[in-house]
N, C-alpha and C positions, 0 to 999 in steps of 0.2 A: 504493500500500500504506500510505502515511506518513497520508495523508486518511483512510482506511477505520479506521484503529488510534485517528486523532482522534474521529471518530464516533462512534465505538465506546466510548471513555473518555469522553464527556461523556454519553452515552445513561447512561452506568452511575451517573455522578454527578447525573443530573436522578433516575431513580429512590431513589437513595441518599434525596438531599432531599425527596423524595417521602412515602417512607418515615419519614423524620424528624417531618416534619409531624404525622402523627399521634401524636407520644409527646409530652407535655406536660415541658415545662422544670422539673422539680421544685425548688423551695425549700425552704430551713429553715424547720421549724416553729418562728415565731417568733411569741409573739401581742403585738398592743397592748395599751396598757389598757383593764382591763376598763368596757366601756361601760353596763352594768345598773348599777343602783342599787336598795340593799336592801326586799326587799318587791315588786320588781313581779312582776306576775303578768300571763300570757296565757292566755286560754281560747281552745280552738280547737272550731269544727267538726269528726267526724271521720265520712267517709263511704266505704264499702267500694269493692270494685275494679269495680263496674259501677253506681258511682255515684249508690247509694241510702243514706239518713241511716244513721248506725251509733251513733253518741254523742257525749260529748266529752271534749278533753283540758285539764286545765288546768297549766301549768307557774308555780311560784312560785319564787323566787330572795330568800333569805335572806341573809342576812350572817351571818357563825361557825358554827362546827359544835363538836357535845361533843367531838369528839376528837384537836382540832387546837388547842394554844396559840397557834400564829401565827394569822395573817390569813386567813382563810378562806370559803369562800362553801357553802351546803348548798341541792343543787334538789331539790323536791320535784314529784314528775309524777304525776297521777292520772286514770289512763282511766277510763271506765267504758261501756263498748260492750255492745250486747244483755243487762241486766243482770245482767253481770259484772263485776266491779271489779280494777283493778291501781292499787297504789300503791306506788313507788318513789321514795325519798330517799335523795340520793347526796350527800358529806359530800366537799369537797376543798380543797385550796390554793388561797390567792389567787395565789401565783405558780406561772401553769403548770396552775392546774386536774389537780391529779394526785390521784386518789382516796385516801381516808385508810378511808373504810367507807360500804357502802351495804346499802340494806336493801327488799327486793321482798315485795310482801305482795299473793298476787291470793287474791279472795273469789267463788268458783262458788255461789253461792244460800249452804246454810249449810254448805259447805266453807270451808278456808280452806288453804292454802299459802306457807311463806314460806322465803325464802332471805335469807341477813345472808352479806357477804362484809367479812372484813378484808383492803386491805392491807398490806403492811408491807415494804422494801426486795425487791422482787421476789417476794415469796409475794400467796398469796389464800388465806388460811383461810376456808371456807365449812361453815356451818351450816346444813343443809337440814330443814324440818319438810316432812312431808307431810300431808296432810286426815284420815288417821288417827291425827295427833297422835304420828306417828316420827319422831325426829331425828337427824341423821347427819353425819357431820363429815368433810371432805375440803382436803387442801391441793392448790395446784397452783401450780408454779414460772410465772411472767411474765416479758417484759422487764420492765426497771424505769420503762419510758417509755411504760407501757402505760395509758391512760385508760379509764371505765367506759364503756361501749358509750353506757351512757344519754344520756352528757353533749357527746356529737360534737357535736350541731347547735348546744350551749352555746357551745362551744370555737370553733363554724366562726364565730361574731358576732365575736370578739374575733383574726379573723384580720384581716390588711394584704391585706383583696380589693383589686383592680384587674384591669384585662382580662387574662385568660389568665393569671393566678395559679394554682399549684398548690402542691400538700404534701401529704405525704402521715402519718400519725397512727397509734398502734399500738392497736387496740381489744379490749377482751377484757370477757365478757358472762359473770356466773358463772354464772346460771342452766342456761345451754346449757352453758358452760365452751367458750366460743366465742373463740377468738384471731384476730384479723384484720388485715392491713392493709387501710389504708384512705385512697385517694387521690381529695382533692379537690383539684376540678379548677371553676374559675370560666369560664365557657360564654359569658358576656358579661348586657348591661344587659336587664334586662325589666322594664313598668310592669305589674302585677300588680292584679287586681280579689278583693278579697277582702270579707267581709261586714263587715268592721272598716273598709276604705275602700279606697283606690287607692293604690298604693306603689311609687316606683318603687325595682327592686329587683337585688342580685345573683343571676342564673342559677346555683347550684352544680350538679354531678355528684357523688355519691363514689362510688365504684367500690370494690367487693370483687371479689374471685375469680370467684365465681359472683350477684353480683348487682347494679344498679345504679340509686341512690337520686336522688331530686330533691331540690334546696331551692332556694327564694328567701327571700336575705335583704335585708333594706331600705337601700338606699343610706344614707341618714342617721340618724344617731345618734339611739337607741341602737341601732340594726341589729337589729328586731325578726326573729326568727324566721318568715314573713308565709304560707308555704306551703313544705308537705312531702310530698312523695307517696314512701311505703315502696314501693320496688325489688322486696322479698319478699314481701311481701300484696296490694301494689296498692293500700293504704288511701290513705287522702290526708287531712292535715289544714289546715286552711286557718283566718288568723285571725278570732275573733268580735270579742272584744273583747279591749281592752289598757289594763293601767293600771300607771305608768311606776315607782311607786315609792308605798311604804307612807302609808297616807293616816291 
């Protein structure tokens, strides 16, 4: 009986462990220093979810923003897919990358639509135009640790990757008025072929609720952003070219 009861409790603790395996070790989000230098800029290829041309995207990183006296950094991201345009410039802290105001401006032919989000100790005041030229105003309460949607894959460069690294990030998206966590999770090493060259690079995961995204980011400094395939559309961007800092 004393054997069977043995069995019996180790059977239960190899499943436990079993079990454990799959939940990732979570750590504090803590970032390094920031690895970009003022002015670079990455244009990516961006090609839809069964893998035909769509357009491209280009991401710039600036030094200072109007609305921050401290230290601060402002990315500006411009898609432009099937002659549509999106343009998004997100305004944030050097320490911490925490959003201070961002502002989305997409152009359908000769529409235009824009959304400007402040924040401010846990608020988002948002100003919505729409392509009929109506504006409308809306608050909406945040955590205070809550980062712009846009600027995750910024924030995932300026993390302490190593194998099996996680953390997880609070994201919130005004447009949607989308809150989310958001758990990356480092999947291990990959060398990466992309149109900008051969990289080798960190595997990420990030995990939402309902969806889950890829990235690889570049083993060495400055940990370019190299490939991203959206979770939610299937799009994928992958790097054209790269230039490191204002020429």
């Amino acid at each position: 009986m004393k054997l069977r009861i043995t069995i019996i409790a180790t059977t239960l603790l190899l499943l436990l462990q079993l079990v454990g395996c799959g939940n990732p070790d979570i750590q504090p989000l803590i970032l390094d220093p920031i690895p970009w230098a003022d002015g670079e800029q990455s244009l990516y290829a961006v090609t839809d979810i069964d893998g035909n041309y769509a357009g491209t995207a280009t991401f710039t990183l600036d030094a200072g923003a109007a609305t921050i006296d401290d230290e601060a950094w402002t990315l500006r991201r411009e898609v432009t897919t099937q002659g549509d345009q999106e343009v998004v410039v997100v305004e944030m802290s050097a320490q911490g990358l925490r959003p201070s105001l961002s502002t989305l401006v997409r152009l359908f032919g000769p529409d235009r639509q824009q959304v400007k989000a402040t924040y401010e100790r846990g608020q988002v005041d948002m100003e919505l135009t729409t392509a009929r030229d109506v504006t409308t105003f809306e608050r909406r309460n945040v955590p205070s640790d809550a980062r712009d949607q846009r600027t995750i894959l910024l924030l995932a460069r300026a993390l302490p990757l190593t194998e099996g690294y996680a953390t997880q990030v609070t994201s919130y998206l005004p447009v949607a008025d989308l809150l989310e966590r958001v758990t990356i999770v480092v999947e291990g090493q990959e060398t990466v072929s992309v149109p900008a060259g051969v990289y080798p690079s960190w595997h990420l995961s990030l995990q939402t609720a309902d969806s889950e995204s890829e990235a690889w980011i570049a083993v060495d400094a400055p940990h370019q952003l190299v490939k991203f395939i959206d979770g939610r559309n299937g799009g994928t961007f992958e790097l054209r070219e790269y230039s490191a800092e204002r020429e």
